[in-house]
C-alpha positions as CSV (number, residue, x, y, z in Angstrom):
1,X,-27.3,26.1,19.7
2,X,-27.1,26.0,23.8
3,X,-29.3,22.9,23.6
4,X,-26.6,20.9,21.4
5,X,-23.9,22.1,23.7
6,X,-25.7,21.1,27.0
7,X,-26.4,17.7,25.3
8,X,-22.6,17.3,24.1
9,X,-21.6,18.2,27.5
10,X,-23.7,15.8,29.1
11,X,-22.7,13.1,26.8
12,X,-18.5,13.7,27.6
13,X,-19.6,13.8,31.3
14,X,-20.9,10.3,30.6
15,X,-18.2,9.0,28.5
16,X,-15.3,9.9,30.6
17,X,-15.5,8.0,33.7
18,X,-15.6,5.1,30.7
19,X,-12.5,6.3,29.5
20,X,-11.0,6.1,32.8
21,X,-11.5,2.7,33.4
22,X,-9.0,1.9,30.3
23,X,-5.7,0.9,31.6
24,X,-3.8,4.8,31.1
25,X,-0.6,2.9,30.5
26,X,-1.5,0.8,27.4
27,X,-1.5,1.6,23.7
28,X,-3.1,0.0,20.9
29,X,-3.7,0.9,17.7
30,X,-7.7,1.1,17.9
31,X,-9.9,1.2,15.0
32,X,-8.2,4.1,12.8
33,X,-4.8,1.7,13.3
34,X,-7.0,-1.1,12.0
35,X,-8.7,0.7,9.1
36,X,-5.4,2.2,7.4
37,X,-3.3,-1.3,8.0
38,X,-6.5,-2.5,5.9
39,X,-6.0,-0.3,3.1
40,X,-2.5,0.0,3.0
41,X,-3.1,-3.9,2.6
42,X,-5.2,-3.9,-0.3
43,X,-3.5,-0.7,-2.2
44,X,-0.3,-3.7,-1.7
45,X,-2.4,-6.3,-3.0
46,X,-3.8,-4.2,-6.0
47,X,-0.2,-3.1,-7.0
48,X,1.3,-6.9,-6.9
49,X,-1.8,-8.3,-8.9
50,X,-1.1,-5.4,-11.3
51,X,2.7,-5.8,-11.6
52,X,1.9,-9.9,-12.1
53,X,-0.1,-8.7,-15.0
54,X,2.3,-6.6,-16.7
55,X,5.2,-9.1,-15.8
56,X,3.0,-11.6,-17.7
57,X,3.5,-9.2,-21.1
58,X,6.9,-8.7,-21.2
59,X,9.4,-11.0,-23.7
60,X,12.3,-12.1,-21.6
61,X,14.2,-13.1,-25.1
62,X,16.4,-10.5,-26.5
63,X,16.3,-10.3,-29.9
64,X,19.8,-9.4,-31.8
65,X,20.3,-5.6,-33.0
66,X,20.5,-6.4,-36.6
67,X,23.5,-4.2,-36.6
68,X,24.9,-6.9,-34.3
69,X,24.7,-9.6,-36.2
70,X,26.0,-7.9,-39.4
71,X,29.4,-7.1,-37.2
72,X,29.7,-10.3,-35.9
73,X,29.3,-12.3,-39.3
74,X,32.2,-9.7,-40.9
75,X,34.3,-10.5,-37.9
76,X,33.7,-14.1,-38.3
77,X,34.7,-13.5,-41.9
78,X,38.3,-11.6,-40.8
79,X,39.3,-13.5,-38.2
């Protein structure tokens, strides 16, 4: 285990003098920003194709309660 610890040292004594020479006063999303706009995206994408779908199945025509129509033809009747 001391070996791996020397080698992660040495590699974070390497990469921070690469960190430094970012700009300290700029943000950006970076790769992780990237990777859940991506599948926050397609989860969107999946529920609009599925909604389209099920849209596509539903009758927009009401048909009459056939109580209804009895109560409207005995009104006709009356008045």
């Amino acid at each position: 285990m001391p070996d791996m610890s020397a080698s992660v040292s040495l590699a974070v004594t390497h990469l921070v003098p690469l960190a430094k020479e970012i700009d300290e006063n700029k943000v950006t999303p970076g790769v992780l920003g990237f990777i859940v706009f991506a599948v926050m995206a397609l989860a969107v994408w999946g529920l609009m194709k599925s909604m389209s779908k099920h849209m596509g199945k539903v009758d927009f025509k009401e048909a009459p309660a056939e109580g209804d129509a009895s109560a409207e033809a005995a009104e006709s009747r009356q008045g």
